[in-house]
PyMOL Python script that loads the backbone (N, CA, C, O; Angstrom):
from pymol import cmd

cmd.read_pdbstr("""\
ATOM      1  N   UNK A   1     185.265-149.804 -34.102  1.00  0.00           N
ATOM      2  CA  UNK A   1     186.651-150.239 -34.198  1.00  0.00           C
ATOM      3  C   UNK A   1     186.792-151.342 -35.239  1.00  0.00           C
ATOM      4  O   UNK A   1     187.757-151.393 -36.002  1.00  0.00           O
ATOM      5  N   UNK A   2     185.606-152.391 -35.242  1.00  0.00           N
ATOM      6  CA  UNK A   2     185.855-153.198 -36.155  1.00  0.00           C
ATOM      7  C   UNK A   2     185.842-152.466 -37.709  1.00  0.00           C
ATOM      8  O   UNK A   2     186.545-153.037 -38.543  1.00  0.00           O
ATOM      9  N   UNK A   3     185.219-151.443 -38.089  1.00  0.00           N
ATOM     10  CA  UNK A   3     185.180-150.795 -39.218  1.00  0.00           C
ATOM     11  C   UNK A   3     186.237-150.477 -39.636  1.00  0.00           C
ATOM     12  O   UNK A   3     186.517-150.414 -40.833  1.00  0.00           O
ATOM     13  N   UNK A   4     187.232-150.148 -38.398  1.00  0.00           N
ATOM     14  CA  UNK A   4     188.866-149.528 -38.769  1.00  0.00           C
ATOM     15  C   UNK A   4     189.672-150.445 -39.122  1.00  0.00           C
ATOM     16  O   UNK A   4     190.502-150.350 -40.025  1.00  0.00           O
ATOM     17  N   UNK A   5     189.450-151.493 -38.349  1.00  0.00           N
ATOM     18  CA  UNK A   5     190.488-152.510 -38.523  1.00  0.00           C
ATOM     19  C   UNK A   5     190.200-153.289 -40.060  1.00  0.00           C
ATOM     20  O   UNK A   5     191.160-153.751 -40.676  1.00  0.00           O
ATOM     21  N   UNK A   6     188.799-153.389 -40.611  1.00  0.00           N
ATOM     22  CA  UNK A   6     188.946-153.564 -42.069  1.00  0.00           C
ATOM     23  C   UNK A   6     189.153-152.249 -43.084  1.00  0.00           C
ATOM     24  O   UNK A   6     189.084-152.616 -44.257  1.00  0.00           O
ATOM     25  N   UNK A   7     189.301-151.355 -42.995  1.00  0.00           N
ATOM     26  CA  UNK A   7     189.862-150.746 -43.712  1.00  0.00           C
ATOM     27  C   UNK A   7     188.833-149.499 -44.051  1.00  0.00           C
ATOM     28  O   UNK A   7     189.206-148.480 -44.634  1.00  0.00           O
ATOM     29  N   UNK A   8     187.352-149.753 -43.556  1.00  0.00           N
ATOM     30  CA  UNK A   8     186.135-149.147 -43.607  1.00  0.00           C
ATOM     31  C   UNK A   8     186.070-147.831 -43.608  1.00  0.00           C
ATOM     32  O   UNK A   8     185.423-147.035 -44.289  1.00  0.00           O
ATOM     33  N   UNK A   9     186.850-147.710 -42.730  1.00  0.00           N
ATOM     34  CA  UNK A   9     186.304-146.185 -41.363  1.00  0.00           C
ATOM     35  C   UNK A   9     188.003-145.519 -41.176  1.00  0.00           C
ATOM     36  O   UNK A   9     188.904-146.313 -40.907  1.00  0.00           O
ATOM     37  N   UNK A  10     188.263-144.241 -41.321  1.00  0.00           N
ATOM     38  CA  UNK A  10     189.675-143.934 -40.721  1.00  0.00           C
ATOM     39  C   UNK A  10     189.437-143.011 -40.024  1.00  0.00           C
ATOM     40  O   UNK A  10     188.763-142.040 -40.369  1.00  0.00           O
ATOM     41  N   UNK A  11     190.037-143.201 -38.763  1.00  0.00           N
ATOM     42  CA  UNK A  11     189.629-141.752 -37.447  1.00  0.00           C
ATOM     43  C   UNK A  11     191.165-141.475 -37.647  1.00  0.00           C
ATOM     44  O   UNK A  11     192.155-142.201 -37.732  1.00  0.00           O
ATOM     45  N   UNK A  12     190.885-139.749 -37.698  1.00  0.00           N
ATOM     46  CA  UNK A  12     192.145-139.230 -37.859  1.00  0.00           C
ATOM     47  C   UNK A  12     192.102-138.068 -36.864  1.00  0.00           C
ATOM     48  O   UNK A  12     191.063-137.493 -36.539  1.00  0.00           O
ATOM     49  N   UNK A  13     193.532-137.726 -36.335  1.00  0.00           N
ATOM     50  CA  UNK A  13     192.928-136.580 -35.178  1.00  0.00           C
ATOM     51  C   UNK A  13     193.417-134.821 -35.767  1.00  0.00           C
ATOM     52  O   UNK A  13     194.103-134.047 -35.099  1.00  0.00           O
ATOM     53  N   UNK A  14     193.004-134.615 -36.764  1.00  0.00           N
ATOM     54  CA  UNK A  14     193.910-133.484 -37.343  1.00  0.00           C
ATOM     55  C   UNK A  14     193.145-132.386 -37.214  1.00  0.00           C
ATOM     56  O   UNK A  14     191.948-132.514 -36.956  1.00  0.00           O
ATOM     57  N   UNK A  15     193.786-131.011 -37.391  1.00  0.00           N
ATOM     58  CA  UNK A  15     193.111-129.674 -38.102  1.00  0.00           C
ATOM     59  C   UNK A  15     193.309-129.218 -39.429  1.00  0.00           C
ATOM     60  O   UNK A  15     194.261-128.821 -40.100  1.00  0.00           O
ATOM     61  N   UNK A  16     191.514-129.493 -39.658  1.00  0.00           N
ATOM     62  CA  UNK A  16     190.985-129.201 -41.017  1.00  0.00           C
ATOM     63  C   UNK A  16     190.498-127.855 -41.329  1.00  0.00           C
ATOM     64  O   UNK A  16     189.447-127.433 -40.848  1.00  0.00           O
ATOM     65  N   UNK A  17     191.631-126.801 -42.548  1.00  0.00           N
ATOM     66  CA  UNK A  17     191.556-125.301 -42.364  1.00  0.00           C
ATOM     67  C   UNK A  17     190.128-125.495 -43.446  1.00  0.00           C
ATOM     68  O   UNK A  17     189.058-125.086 -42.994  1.00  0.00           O
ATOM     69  N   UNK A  18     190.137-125.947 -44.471  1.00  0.00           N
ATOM     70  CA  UNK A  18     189.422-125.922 -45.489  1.00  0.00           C
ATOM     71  C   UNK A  18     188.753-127.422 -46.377  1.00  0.00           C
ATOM     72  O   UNK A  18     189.300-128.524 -46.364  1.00  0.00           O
ATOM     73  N   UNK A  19     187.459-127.080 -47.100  1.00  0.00           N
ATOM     74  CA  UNK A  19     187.455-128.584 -47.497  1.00  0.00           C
ATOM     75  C   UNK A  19     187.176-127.872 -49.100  1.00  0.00           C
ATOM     76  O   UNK A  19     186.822-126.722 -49.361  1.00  0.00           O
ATOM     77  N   UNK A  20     187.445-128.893 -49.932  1.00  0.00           N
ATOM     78  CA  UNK A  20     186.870-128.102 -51.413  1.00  0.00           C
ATOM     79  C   UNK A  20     185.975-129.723 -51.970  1.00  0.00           C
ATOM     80  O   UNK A  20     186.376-130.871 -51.779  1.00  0.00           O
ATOM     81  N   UNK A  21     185.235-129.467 -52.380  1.00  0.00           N
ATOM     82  CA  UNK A  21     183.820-130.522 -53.108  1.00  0.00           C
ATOM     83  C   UNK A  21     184.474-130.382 -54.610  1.00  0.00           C
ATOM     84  O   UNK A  21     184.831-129.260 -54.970  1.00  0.00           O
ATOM     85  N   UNK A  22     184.617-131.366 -55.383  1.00  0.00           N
ATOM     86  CA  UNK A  22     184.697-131.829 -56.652  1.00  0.00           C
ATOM     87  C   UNK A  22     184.658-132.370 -57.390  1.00  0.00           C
ATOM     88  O   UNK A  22     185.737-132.770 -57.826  1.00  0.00           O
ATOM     89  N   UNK A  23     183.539-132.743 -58.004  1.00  0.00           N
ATOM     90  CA  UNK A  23     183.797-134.572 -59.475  1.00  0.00           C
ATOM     91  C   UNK A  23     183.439-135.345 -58.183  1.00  0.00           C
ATOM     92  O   UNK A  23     184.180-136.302 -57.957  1.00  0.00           O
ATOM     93  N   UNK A  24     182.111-135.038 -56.987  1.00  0.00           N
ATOM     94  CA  UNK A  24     181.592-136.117 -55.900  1.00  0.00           C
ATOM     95  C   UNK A  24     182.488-136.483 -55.003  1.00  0.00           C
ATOM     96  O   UNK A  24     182.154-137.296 -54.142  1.00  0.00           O
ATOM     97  N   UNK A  25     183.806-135.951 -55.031  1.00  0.00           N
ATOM     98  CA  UNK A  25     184.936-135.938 -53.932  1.00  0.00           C
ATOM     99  C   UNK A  25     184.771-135.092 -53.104  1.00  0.00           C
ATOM    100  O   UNK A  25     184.036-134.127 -53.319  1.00  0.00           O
ATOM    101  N   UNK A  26     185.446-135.277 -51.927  1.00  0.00           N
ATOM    102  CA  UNK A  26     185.820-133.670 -50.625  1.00  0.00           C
ATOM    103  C   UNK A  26     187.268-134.103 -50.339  1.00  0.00           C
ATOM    104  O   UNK A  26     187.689-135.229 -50.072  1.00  0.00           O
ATOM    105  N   UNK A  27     188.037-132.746 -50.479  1.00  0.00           N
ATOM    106  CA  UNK A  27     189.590-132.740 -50.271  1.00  0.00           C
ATOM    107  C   UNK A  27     189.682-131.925 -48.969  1.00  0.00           C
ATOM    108  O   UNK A  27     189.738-130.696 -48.980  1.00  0.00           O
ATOM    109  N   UNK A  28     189.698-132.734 -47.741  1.00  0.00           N
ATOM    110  CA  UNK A  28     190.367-131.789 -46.660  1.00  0.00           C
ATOM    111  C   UNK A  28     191.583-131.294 -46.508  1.00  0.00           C
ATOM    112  O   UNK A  28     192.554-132.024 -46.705  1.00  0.00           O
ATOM    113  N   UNK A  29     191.747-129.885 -46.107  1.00  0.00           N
ATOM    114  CA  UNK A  29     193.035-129.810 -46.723  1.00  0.00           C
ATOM    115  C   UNK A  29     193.625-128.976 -45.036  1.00  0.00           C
ATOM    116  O   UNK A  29     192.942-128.289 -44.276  1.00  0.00           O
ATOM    117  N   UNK A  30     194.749-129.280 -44.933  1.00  0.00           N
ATOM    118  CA  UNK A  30     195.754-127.949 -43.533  1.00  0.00           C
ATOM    119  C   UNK A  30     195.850-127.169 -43.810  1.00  0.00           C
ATOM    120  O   UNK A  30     195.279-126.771 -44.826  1.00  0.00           O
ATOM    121  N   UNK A  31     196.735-126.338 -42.996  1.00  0.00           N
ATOM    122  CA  UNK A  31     197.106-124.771 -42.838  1.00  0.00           C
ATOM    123  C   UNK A  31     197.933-124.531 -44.343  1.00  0.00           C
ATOM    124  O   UNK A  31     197.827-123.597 -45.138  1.00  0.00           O
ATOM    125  N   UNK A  32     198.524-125.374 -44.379  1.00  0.00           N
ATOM    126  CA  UNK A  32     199.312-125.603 -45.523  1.00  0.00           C
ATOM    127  C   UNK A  32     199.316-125.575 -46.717  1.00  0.00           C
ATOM    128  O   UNK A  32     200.216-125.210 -47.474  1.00  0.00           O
ATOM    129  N   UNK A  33     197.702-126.190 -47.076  1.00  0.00           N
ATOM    130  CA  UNK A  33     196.873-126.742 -48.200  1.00  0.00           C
ATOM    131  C   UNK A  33     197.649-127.534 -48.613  1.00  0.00           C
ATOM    132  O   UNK A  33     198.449-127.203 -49.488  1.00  0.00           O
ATOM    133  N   UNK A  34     197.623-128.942 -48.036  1.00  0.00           N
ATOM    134  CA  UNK A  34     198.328-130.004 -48.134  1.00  0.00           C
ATOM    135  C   UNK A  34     196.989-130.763 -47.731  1.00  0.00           C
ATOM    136  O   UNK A  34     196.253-130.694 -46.746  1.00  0.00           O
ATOM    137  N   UNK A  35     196.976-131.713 -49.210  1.00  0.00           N
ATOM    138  CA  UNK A  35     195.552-132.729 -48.706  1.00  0.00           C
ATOM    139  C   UNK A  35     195.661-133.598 -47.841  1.00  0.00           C
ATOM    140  O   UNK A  35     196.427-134.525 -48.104  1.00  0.00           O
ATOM    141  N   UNK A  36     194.873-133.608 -46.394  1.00  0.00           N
ATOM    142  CA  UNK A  36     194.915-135.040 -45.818  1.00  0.00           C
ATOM    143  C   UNK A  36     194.109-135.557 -45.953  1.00  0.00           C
ATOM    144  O   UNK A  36     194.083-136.325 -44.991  1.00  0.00           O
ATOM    145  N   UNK A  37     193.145-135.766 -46.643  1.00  0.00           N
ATOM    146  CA  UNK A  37     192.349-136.768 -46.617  1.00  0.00           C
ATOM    147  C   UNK A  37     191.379-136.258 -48.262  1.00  0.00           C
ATOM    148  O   UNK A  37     191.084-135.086 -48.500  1.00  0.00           O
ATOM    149  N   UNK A  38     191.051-137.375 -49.146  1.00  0.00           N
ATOM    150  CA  UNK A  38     190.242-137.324 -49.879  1.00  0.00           C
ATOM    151  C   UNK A  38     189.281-138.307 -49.878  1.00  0.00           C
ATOM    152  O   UNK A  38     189.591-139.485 -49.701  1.00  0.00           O
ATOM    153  N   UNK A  39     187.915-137.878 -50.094  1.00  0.00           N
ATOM    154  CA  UNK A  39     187.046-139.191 -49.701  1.00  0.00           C
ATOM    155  C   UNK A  39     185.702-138.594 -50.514  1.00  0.00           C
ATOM    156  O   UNK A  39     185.757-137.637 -51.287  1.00  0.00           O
ATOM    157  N   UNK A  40     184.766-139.174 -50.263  1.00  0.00           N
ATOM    158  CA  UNK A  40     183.248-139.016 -50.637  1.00  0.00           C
ATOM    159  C   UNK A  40     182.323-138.721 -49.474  1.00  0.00           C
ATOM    160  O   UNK A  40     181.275-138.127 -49.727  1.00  0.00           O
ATOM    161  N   UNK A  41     182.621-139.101 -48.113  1.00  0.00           N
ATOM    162  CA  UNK A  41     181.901-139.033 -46.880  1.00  0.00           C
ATOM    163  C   UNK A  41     183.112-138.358 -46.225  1.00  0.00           C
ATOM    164  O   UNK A  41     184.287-138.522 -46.554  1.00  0.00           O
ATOM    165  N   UNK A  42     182.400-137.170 -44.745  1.00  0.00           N
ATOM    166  CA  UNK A  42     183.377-137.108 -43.650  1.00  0.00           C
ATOM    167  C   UNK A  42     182.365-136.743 -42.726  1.00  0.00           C
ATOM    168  O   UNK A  42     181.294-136.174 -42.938  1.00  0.00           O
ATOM    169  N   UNK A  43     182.909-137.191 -41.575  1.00  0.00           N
ATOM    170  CA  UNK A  43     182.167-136.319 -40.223  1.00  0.00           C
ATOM    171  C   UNK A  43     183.675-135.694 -39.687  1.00  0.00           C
ATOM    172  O   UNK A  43     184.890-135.839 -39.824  1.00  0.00           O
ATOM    173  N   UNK A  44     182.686-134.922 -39.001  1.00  0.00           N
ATOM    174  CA  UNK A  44     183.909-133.801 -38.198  1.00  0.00           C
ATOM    175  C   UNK A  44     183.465-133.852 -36.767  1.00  0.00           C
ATOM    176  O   UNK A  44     182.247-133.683 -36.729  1.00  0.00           O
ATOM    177  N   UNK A  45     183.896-133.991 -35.774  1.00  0.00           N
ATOM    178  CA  UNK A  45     183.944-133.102 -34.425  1.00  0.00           C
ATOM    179  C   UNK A  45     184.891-132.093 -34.230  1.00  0.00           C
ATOM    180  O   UNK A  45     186.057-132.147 -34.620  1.00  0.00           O
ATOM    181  N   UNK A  46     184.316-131.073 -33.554  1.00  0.00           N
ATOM    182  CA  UNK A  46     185.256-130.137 -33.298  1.00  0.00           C
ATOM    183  C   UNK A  46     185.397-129.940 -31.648  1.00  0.00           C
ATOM    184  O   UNK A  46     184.633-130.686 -31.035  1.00  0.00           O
ATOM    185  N   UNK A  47     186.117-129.192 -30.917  1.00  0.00           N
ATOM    186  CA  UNK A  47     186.576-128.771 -29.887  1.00  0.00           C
ATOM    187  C   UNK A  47     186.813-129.379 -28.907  1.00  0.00           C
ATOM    188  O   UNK A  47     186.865-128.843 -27.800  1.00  0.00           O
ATOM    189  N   UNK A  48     187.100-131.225 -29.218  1.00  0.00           N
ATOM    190  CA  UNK A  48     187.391-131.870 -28.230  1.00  0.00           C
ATOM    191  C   UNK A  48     188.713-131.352 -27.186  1.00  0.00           C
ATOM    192  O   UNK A  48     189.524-130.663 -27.805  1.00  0.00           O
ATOM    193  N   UNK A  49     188.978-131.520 -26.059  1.00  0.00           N
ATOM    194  CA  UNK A  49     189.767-131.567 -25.698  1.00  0.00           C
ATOM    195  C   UNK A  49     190.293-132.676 -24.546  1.00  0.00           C
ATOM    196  O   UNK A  49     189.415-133.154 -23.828  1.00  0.00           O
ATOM    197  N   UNK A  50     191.581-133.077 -24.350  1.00  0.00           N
ATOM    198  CA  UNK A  50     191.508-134.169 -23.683  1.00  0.00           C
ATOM    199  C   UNK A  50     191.903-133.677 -22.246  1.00  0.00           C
ATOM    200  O   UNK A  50     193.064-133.683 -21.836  1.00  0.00           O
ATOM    201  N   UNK A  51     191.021-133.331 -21.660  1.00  0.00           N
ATOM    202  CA  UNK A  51     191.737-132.564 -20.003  1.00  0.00           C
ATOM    203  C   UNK A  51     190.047-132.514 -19.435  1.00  0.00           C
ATOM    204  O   UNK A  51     188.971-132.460 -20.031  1.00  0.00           O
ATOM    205  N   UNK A  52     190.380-132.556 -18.192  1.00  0.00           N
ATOM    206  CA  UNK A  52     189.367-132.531 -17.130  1.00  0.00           C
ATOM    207  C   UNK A  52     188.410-131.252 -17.214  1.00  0.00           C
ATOM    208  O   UNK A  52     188.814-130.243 -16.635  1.00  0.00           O
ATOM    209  N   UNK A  53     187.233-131.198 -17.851  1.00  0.00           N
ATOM    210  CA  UNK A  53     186.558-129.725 -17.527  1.00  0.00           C
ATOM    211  C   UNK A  53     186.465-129.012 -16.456  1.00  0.00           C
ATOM    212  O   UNK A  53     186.415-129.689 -15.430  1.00  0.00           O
ATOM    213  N   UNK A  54     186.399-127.245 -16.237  1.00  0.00           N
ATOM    214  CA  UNK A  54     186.194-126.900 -15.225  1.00  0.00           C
ATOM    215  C   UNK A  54     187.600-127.499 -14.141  1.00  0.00           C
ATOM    216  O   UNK A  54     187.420-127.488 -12.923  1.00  0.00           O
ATOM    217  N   UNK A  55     188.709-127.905 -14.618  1.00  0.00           N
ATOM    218  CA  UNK A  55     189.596-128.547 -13.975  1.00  0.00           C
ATOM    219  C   UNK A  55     190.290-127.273 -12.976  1.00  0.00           C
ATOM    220  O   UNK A  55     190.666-127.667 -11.872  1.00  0.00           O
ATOM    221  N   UNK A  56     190.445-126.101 -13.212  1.00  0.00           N
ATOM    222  CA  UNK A  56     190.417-125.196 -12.315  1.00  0.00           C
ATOM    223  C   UNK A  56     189.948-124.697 -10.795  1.00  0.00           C
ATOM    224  O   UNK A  56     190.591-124.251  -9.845  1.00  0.00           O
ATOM    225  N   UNK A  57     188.327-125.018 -11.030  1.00  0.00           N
ATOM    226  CA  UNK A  57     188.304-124.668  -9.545  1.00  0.00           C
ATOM    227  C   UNK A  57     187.243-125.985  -9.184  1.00  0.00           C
ATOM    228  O   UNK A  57     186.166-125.773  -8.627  1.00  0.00           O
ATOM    229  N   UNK A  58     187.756-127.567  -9.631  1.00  0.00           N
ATOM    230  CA  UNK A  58     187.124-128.338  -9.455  1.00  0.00           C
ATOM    231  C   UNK A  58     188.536-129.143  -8.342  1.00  0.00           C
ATOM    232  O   UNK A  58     188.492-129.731  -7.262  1.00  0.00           O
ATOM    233  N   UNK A  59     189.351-128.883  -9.018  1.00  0.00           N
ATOM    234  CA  UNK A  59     190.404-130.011  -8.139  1.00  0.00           C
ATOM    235  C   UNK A  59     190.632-128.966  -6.698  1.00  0.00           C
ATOM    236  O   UNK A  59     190.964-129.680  -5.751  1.00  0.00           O
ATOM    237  N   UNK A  60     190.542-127.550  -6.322  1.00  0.00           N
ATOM    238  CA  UNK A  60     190.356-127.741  -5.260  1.00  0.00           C
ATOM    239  C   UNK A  60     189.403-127.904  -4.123  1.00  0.00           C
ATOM    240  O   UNK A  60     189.623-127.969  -2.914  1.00  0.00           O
ATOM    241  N   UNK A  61     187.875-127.972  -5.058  1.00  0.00           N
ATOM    242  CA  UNK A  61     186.692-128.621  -4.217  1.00  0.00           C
ATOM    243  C   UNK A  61     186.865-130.216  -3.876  1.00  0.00           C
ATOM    244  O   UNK A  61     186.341-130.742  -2.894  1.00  0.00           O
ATOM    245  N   UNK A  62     187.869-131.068  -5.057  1.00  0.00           N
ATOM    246  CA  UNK A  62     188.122-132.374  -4.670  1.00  0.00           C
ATOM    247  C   UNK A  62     189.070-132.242  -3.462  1.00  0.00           C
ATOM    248  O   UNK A  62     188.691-132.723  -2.394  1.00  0.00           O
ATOM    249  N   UNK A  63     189.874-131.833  -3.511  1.00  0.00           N
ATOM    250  CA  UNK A  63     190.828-131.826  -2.136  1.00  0.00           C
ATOM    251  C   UNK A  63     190.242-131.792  -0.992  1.00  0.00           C
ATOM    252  O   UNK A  63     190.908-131.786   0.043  1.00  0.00           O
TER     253      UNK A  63
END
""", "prot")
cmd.dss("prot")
cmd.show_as("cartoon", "prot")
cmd.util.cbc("prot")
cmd.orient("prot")
Protein backbone atom coordinates (compact mmCIF):
# COMPACT_ATOMS: atom_id res chain seq x y z
CA UNK A 1 0.00 0.00 0.00
CA UNK A 2 2.76 2.23 0.79
CA UNK A 3 4.03 1.70 -2.92
CA UNK A 4 0.54 3.05 -4.09
CA UNK A 5 0.30 5.83 -2.13
CA UNK A 6 3.77 7.12 -3.66
CA UNK A 7 2.92 6.70 -6.91
CA UNK A 8 5.08 3.28 -7.31
CA UNK A 9 2.63 0.52 -7.79
CA UNK A 10 -1.09 0.97 -9.45
CA UNK A 11 -3.65 -1.91 -8.63
CA UNK A 12 -6.26 -1.69 -11.08
CA UNK A 13 -9.29 -4.07 -11.14
CA UNK A 14 -10.01 -4.38 -14.96
CA UNK A 15 -10.42 -6.92 -17.99
CA UNK A 16 -7.41 -7.23 -20.01
CA UNK A 17 -8.57 -8.69 -23.75
CA UNK A 18 -5.04 -8.23 -25.17
CA UNK A 19 -1.47 -6.91 -24.43
CA UNK A 20 0.91 -5.79 -27.42
CA UNK A 21 5.03 -5.45 -26.45
CA UNK A 22 6.77 -2.47 -28.20
CA UNK A 23 10.00 -0.04 -28.15
CA UNK A 24 10.30 -2.11 -24.20
CA UNK A 25 6.65 -1.00 -23.49
CA UNK A 26 3.35 -3.35 -22.86
CA UNK A 27 -0.03 -1.70 -23.88
CA UNK A 28 -2.93 -3.44 -22.12
CA UNK A 29 -5.64 -2.95 -23.97
CA UNK A 30 -10.11 -3.83 -23.45
CA UNK A 31 -12.69 -5.27 -25.37
CA UNK A 32 -12.59 -2.12 -27.07
CA UNK A 33 -8.88 -1.75 -27.76
CA UNK A 34 -8.79 1.18 -25.72
CA UNK A 35 -5.38 1.37 -23.78
CA UNK A 36 -5.60 1.09 -20.05
CA UNK A 37 -2.59 0.90 -18.99
CA UNK A 38 0.97 1.39 -20.56
CA UNK A 39 3.98 0.44 -18.61
CA UNK A 40 7.28 -1.65 -18.76
CA UNK A 41 6.27 -4.21 -15.87
CA UNK A 42 2.69 -5.95 -15.16
CA UNK A 43 1.45 -8.77 -13.08
CA UNK A 44 -1.89 -10.16 -13.68
CA UNK A 45 -4.23 -12.29 -11.50
CA UNK A 46 -6.93 -13.81 -12.96
CA UNK A 47 -10.28 -15.38 -11.71
CA UNK A 48 -10.64 -13.69 -8.55
CA UNK A 49 -13.91 -13.52 -7.37
CA UNK A 50 -15.34 -11.71 -4.44
CA UNK A 51 -18.11 -14.25 -2.99
CA UNK A 52 -17.89 -17.08 -0.58
CA UNK A 53 -16.61 -20.44 -2.33
CA UNK A 54 -18.63 -23.48 -2.58
CA UNK A 55 -21.26 -20.86 -1.14
CA UNK A 56 -24.02 -23.18 -2.41
CA UNK A 57 -24.13 -26.11 -0.46
CA UNK A 58 -21.92 -24.62 2.33
CA UNK A 59 -24.48 -22.09 3.86
CA UNK A 60 -26.85 -24.85 4.34
CA UNK A 61 -24.33 -27.11 6.29
CA UNK A 62 -23.76 -23.65 8.31
CA UNK A 63 -27.38 -23.43 9.27
Amino acid sequence: MNQVKQGLLRVMDVEVISAVRRDGHISLRDKNKKVIQQTGTILLATGFKSSMPGKDWLTPVIQ
